[in-house]
GUROKOL-727970 format. One line per field, with one value per residue (C-alpha): residue number from 1; residue in one letter; chain; x, y, z. Coordinates in steps of 0.25 Angstrom, whole numbers, plus 5000, padded with zeros to 4 digits. Each point is the difference from the previous one (the first is absolute). Example, Ala and Ser with C-alpha at 12.3 -4.5 7.8 and 13.67 -1.06 7.14 Angstrom:
GUROKOL-727970
num <- [1  2] $
residuo <- [A  S] $
cadena <- [A  A] $
xx <- [5049  5006] $
yy <- [4982  5014] $
zz <- [5031  4998] $
end
This chain:
GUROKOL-727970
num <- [1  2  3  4  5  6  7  8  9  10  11  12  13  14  15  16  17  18  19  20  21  22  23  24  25  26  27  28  29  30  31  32  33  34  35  36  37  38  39  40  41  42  43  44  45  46  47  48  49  50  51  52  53  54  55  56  57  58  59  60  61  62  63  64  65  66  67  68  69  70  71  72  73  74  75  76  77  78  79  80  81  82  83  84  85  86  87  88  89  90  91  92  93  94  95  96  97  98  99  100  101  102  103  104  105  106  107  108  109  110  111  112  113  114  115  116  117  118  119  120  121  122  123  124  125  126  127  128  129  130  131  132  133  134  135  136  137  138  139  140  141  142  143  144  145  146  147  148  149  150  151  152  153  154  155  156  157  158  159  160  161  162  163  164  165  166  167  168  169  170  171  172  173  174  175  176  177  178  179  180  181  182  183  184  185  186  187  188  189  190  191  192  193  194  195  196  197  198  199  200  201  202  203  204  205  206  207  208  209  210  211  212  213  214  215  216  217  218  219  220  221  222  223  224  225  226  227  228  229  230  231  232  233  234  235  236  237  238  239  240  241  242  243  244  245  246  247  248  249  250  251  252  253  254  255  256  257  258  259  260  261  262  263  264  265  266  267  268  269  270  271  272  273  274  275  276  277  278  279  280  281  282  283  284  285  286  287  288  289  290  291  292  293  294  295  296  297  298  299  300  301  302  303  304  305  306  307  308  309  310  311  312  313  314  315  316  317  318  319  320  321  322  323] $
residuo <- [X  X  X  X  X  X  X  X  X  X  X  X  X  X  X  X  X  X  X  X  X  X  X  X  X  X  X  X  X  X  X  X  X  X  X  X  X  X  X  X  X  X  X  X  X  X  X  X  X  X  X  X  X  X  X  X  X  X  X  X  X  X  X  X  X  X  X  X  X  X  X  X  X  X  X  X  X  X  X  X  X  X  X  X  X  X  X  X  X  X  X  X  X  X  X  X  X  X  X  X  X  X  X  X  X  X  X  X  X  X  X  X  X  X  X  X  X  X  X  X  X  X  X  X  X  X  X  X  X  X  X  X  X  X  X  X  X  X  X  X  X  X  X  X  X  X  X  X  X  X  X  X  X  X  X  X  X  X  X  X  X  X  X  X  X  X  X  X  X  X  X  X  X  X  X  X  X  X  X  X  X  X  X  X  X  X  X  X  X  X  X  X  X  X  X  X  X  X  X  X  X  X  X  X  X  X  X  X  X  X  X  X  X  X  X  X  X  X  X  X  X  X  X  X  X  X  X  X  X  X  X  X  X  X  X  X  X  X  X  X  X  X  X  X  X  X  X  X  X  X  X  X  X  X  X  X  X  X  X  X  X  X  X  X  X  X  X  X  X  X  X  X  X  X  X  X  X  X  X  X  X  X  X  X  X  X  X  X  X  X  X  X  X  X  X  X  X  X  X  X  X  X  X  X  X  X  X  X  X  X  X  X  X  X  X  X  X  X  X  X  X  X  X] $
cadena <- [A  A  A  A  A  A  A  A  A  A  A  A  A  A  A  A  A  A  A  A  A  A  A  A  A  A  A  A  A  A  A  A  A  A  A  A  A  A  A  A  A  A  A  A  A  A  A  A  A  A  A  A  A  A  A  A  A  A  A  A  A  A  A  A  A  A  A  A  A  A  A  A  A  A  A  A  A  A  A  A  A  A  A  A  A  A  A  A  A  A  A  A  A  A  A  A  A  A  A  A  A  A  A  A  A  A  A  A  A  A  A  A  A  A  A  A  A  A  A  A  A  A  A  A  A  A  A  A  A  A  A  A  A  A  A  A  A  A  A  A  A  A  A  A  A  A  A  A  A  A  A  A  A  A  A  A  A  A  A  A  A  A  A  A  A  A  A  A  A  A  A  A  A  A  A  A  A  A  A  A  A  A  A  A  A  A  A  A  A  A  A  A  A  A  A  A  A  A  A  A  A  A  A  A  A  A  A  A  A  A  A  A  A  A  A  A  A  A  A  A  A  A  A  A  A  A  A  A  A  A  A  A  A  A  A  A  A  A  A  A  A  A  A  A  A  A  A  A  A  A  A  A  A  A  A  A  A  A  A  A  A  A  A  A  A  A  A  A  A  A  A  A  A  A  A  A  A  A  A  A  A  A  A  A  A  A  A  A  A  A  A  A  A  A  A  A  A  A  A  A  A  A  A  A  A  A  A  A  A  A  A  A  A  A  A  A  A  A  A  A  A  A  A] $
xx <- [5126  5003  5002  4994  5008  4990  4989  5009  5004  4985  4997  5010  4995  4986  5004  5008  4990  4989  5009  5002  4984  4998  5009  4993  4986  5005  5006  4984  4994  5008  4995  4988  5001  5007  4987  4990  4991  4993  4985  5002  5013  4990  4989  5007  5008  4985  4998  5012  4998  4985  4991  5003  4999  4995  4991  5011  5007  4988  4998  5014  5005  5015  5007  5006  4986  5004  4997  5013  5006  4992  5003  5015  4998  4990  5009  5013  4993  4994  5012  5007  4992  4997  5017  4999  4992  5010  5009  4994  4998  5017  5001  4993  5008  5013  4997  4994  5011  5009  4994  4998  5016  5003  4990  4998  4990  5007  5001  5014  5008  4996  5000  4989  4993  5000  4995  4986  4998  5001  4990  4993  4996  4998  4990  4994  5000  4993  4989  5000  5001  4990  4991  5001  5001  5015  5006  5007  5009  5006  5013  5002  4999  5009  5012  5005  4997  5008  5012  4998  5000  5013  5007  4996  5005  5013  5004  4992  5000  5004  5002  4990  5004  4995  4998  5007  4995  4994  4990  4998  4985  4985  4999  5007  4990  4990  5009  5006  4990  4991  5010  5003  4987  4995  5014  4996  4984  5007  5008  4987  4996  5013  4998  4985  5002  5014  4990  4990  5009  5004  4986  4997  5010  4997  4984  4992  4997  5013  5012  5013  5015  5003  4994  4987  5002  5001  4990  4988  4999  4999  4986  4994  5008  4989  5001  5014  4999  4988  5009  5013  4989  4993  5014  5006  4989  5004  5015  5000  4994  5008  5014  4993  4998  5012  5007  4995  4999  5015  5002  4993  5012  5009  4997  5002  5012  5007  4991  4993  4989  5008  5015  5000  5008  5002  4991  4989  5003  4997  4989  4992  5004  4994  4988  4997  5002  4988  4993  5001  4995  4988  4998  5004  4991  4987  5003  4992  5013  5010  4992  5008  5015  5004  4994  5006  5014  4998  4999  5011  5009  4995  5004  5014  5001  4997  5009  5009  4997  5003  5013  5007  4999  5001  5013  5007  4995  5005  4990  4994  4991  5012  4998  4998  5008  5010  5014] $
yy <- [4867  4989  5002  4990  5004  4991  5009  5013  4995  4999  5011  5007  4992  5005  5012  4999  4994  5010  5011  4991  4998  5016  5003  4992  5005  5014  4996  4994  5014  5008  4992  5003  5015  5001  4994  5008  5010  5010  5002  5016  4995  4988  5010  5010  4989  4994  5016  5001  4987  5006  4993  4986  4990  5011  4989  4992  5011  5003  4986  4998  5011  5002  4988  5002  4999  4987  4987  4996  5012  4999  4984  5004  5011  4989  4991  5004  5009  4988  4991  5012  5002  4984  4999  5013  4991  4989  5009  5006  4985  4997  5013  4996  4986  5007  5007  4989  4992  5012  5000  4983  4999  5010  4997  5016  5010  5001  5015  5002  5007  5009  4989  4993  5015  5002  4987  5002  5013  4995  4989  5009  5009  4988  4996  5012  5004  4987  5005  5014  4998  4989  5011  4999  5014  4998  4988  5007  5006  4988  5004  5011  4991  4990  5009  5006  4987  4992  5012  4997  4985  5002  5008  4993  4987  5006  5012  4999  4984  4992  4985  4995  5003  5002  5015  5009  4999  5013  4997  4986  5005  4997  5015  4995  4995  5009  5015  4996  4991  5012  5010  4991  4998  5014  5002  4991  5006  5012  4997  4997  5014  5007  4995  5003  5015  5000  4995  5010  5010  4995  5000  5015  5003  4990  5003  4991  5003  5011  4989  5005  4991  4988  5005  5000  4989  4994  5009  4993  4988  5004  5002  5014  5010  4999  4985  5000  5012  4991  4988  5007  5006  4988  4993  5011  4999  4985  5002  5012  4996  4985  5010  5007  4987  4995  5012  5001  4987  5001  5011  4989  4992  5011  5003  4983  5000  5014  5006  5010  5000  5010  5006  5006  4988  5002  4989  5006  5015  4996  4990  5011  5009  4990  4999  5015  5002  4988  5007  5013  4993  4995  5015  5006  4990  5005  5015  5006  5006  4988  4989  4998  5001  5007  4988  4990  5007  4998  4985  4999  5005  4993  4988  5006  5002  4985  4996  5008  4995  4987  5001  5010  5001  4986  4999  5014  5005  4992  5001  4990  4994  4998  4985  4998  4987  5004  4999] $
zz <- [5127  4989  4986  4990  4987  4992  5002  4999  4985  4998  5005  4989  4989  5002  5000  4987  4993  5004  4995  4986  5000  5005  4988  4990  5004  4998  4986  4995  5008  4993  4986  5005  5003  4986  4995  5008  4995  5009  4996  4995  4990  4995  4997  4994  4991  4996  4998  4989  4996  4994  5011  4996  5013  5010  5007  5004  5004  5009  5005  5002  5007  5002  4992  4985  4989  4991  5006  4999  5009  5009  5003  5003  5008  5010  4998  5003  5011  5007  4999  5006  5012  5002  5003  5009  5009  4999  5001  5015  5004  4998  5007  5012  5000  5000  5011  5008  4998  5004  5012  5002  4997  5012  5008  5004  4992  4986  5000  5006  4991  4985  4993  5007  5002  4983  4999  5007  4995  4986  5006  5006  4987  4990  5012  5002  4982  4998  5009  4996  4985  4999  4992  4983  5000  5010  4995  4989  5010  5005  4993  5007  5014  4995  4994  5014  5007  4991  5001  5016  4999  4990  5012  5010  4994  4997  5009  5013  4999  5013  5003  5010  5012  5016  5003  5009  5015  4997  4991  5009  5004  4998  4995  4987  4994  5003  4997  4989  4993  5000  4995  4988  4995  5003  4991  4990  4997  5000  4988  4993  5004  4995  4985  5001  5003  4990  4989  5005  4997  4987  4995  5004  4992  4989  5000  4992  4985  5001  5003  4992  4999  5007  5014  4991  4996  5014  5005  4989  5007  5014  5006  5003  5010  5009  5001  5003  5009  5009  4998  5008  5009  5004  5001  5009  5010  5003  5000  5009  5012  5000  4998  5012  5008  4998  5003  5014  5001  4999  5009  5010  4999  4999  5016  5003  4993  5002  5012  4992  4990  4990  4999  4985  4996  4983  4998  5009  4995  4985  5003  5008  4987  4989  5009  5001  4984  5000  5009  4993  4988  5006  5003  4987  4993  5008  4999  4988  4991  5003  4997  4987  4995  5014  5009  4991  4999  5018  4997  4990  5010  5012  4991  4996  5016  5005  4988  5007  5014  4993  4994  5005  5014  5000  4991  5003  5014  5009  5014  5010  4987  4995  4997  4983  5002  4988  5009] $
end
């Protein structure tokens, strides 16, 4: 295999500057959160206020009353997510031109593995909070994946390079490219069910502190309970796939199709916490704080997967790249 540094430069420059674009985006959704009001807070301010202006709070639900507010809240809102979708587009070019500069599927190392996640749920986000009622939640996408494009620029970050003869096979692209992006919708479903949580014990009309606060301008529990729900059930059965599309490989490479390898212990894990969530939000009694507490921890568990198996547990997955 050749190298061709041109690309691999671009490649890196792409990925800096969707991490600058990523950054400022979440800088104008944050201006927009700050100036979002949720339907219940507008009315009961138009309530104290002695009525004034309640038919523009019923026409315009959700944004700030006064004309004024409620242009910088779309504004800043709409300027936000216009640079999201740039910032996927450089995201998909920096790992293209991974990929055309070492001529092999770019998903060799951690670095590369981060990066399609984060591809992955800016992707899969722009799809699923395309709804008015979601798009206030964008900052709560682009936090963590701005923290794991900071990390994987700095710590988990490696040159452009051929890959170990190991990972020299056509099941590559197929294992790993599902495991990331089913990682990457999961991240999406993570924050949904950690807001969740926030907003049963924040409920609307009784919000107290700054967690109240916080709490006013997010949509109602059950919309972000069906939100990490619906995004769940498209995660879980690509983590599945890939896990035993993994184990597929696993018998070519190894001779068998499972030897409790770390990475294939924890992976199994992360995938039976998701299934007990799917489980636990169709049993009458779990359906709320419980079943969401499961997804939060099948999060914290592919987190896990991700990091510290790769970084500390040394096994036959043992390829993050970092040496």
């Amino acid at each position: 295999m050749t190298l061709n540094d041109t690309l691999a430069k671009y490649s890196d420059w792409s990925f800096e500057a969707a991490f600058a674009v990523v950054v400022l985006a979440m800088l104008l959704l944050v201006i927009e959160y700050a100036t979002y009001r949720s339907k219940l807070v507008a009315e009961r301010e138009l309530v104290a206020a002695g009525g004034v202006g309640s038919s523009l709070a019923e026409t315009v639900p959700g944004r700030v009353e006064n004309t004024a507010g409620r242009t910088l809240s779309e504004r800043f809102g709409n300027m936000g997510r216009a640079l999201v979708v740039v910032a996927a587009a450089l995201m998909i070019a920096s790992i293209v031109l991974r990929g055309l500069a070492t001529e092999r599927f770019p998903l060799g190392n951690m670095y590369e593995f981060v990066a399609m996640a984060c591809a992955a749920a800016i992707v899969f986000s722009l799809v699923m909070l395309r709804k008015p009622a979601y798009r206030i939640l964008w900052v709560y996408v682009l936090a963590p994946v701005a923290v794991l494009m900071f990390v994987a620029a700095t710590v988990l970050y490696a040159d452009a390079a051929p890959v170990v003869p190991a990972l020299r096979s056509f099941w590559l692209p197929i294992h790993v490219t599902i495991i990331s992006v089913g990682s990457g919708i999961f991240l999406l479903a993570g924050a949904a069910s950690v807001l969740f949580l926030l907003r049963i014990h924040q409920p609307e009309g009784s919000e107290r502190g700054v967690l109240g606060a916080i709490a006013a301008r997010l949509p109602d529990a059950q919309v972000l309970d069906r939100l990490a729900y619906r995004t769940t059930i498209v995660g879980f059965p690509l983590f599945g796939i890939g896990i035993i599309l993994g184990a597929i490989w696993a018998e070519a490479a190894w001779g068998r199709f499972w030897g409790w390898d770390p990475k294939e212990t924890v992976s199994f894990i992360t995938w039976v916490i998701y299934a007990a969530y799917l489980h636990a939000r169709a049993t009458s009694g779990w359906r709320n704080t419980r079943a969401a507490w499961i997804n939060v921890a099948g999060f914290v568990a592919m987190l896990f997967n991700l990091f510290i198996i790769n970084m500390v547990v040394s096994g036959l997955h043992s390829y993050a790249g970092l040496n």
